[in-house]
N, C-alpha and C positions, 0 to 999 in steps of 0.2 A: 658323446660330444654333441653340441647345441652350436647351433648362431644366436650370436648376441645384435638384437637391434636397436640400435637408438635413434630415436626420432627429435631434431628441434626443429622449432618452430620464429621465426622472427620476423616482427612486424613491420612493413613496411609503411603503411599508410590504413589508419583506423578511421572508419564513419561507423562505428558501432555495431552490432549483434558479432564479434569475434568468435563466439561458440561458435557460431555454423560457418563463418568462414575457414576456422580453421580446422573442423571436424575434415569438411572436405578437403582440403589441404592435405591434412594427414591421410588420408582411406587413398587419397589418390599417387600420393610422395610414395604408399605402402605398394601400391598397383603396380607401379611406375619402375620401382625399383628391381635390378636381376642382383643376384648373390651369385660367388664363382662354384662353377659344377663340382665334382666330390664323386671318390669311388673310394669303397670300404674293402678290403679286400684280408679277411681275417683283423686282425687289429692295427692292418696297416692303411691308414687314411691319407690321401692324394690327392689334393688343391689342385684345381691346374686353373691358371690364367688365363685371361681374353683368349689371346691369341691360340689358346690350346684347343678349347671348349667354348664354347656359344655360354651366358651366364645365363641362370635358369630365373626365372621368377618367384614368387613367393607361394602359396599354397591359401589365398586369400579366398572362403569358404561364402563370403558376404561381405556386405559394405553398410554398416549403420552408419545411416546419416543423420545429424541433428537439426534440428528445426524451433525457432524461437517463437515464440508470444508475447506480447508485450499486451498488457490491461492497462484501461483508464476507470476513472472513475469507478471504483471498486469491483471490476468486473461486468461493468459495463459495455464499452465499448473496447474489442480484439484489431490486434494489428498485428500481421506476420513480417517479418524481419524487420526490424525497429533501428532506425539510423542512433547515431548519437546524438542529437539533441531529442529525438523523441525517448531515448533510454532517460535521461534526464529528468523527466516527468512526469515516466510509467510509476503506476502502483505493484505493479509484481511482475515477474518473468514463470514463461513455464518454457522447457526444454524438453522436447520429446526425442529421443532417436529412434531411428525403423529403419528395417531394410525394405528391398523391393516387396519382400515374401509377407508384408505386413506384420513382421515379427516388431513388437516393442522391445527394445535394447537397454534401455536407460528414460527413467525421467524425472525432472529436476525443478522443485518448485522455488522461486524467492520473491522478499515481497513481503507487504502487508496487505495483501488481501487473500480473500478468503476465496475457493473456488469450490465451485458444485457439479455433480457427475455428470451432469449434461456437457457445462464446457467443455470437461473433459475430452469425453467424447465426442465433442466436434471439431476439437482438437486434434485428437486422434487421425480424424477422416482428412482432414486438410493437410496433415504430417505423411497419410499416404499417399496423397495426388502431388504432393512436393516432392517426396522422396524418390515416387516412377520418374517424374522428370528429370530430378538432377542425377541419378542414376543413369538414363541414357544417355544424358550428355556429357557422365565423365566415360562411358563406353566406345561414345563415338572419338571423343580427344584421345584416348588410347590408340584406340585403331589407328586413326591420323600419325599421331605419332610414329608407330610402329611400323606403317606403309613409307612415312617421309624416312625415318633411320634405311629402312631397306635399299631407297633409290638412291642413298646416300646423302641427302638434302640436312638443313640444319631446321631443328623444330624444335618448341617450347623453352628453353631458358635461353639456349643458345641463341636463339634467333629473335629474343627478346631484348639483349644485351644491344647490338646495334641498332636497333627501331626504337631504344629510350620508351620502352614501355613499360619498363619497371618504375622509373623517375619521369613519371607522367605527371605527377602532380608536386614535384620538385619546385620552390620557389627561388627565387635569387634574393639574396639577402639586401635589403635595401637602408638608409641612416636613418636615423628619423630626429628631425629638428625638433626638440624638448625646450626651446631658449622661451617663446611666445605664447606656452600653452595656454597661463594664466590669462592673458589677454584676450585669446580668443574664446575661451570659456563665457568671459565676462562678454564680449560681445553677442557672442549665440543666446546668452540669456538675456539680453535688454534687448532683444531683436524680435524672442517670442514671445506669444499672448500669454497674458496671465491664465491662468487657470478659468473658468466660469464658477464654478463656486470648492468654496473652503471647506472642507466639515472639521471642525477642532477636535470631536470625538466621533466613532462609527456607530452609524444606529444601522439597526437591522430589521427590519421588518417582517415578521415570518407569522401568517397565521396559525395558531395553537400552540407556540411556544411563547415565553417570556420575551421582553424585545432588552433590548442592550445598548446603553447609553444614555447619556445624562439628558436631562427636561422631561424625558418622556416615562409618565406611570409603568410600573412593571406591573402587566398584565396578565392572565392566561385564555386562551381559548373558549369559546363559550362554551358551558356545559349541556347536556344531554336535557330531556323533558326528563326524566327520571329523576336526575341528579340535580335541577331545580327545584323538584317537589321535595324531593329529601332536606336538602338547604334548606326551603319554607319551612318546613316542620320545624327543624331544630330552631331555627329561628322563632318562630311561635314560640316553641314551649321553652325559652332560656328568658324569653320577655314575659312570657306568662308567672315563672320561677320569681325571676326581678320584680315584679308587681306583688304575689305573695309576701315577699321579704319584707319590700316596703312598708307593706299593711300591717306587720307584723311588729316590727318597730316601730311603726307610728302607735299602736293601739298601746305597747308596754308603755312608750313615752308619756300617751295621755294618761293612762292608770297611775305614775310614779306622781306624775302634776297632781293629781287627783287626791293622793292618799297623800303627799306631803303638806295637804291646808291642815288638817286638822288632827293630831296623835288618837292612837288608840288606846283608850284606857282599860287593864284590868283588875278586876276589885275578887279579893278574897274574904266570903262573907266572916268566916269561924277568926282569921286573924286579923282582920279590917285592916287590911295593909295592900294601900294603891300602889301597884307598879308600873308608870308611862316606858310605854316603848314604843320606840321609832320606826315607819314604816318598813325601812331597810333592815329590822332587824326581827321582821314577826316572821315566823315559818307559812309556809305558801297555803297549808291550811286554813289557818287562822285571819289569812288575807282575804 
């Protein structure tokens, strides 16, 4: 026979990174919690109540605590515990959990960016100086706790129910007049400055790439000395190619002028029979 534990969790009030608040949450609710004492006695088992038996605690070996990352620009710039509006416009999350003992537990990447073994591991090192911290300070709210229960005093939920420190950040529901919005829209806009300038389309300006948008030539980069000399060449010799061709069809042109003034005659002495033929039909020998 086993104890069965189930742990929920419910949110009260979110500003983002919820992994690590509710990591600790849970490791602490787990600490926090006694289960009723128990004596076995052949196959006869014996529950006894508060009042019988002190309730024992759990058998909690370590505490992995999770700790968040947030990236920007693709792993550029790191920021530890990330509100919700910086989650908003992170490029990836990493999740590390450790215990004190510098043991890795879990880790958890999402995101589209790409990360490299160094982050990692500076990751790593920052996930154990978070961890010793927040590790002492749920050892010390234990003890507190556990000192105030003793003197009989009320501490942690209980004593948070009358101090509204749960609903700390509770608002009061207010109406909101919808009748004028239109007209005050209109007046906020005839009120502010126009813009300074329009662009109909986005150009971009980026040296060594193409630029983007209308009027402006699509360009590239200047090239190399290397890769100028190459370009001249080929250039030469597709102009030098185009000059040969030229010459070539000018000279057949003036030969065809040439040989259309006047036919070639030949005569065959034994039959004395002339037969005229036509430039275009003598064989290139005989041209």
């Amino acid at each position: 026979q086993v104890w069965q534990i189930r742990l929920d969790m419910h949110l009260l009030n979110h500003d983002g990174n919820i992994t690590d608040a509710a990591s600790i949450a849970g490791i602490v609710a787990l600490c926090h919690f006694r289960r009723p004492d128990v004596s076995v006695q052949g196959e006869e088992v014996t529950v006894y109540t508060p009042e019988e038996r002190d309730p024992v605690p759990l058998s909690i070996h370590h505490m992995p605590i999770c700790v968040s990352f947030a990236f920007f620009h693709q792993g550029t710039y790191l920021l530890v515990d990330p509100t919700e509006r910086e989650e908003r416009v992170m490029d990836g999350l990493l999740v590390i959990a450790m215990n004190k003992h510098h043991e890795i537990c879990t880790i958890q990447s999402s995101g589209v960016v790409m990360l490299l073994p160094d982050q990692i591991l500076r990751c790593s090192k920052i996930t154990a100086v978070k961890v010793a911290e927040i590790t002492e300070l749920i050892q010390k709210a234990l003890e507190n706790d556990q000192k105030a229960r003793k003197e009989g005093g009320k501490f942690g939920f209980a004593e948070s129910i009358p101090n509204q420190r749960i609903t700390t950040f509770k608002m009061e529901s207010a109406a909101v007049d919808t009748s004028d919005v239109e007209e005050q829209a209109e007046e906020i806009i005839a009120k502010a400055d126009p813009p300074s300038e329009v662009f109909a389309s986005p150009v971009v300006h980026t040296p060594g790439t193409a630029q983007i948008g209308e009027g402006i030539e699509s360009s590239w980069g200047d090239l190399e000395e290397s890769e100028k000399e190459e370009a001249a060449e080929e250039e030469g010799e597709s102009e030098a190619a185009a000059f040969e061709c030229e010459k070539v069809e000018t000279e057949d042109t003036s030969t065809l002028k040439e040989t259309k003034k006047e036919p070639i005659v030949l005569s065959d002495s034994e039959e004395e029979e002339v037969v005229i033929l036509e430039p275009q039909e003598l064989p290139r020998k005989t041209r």
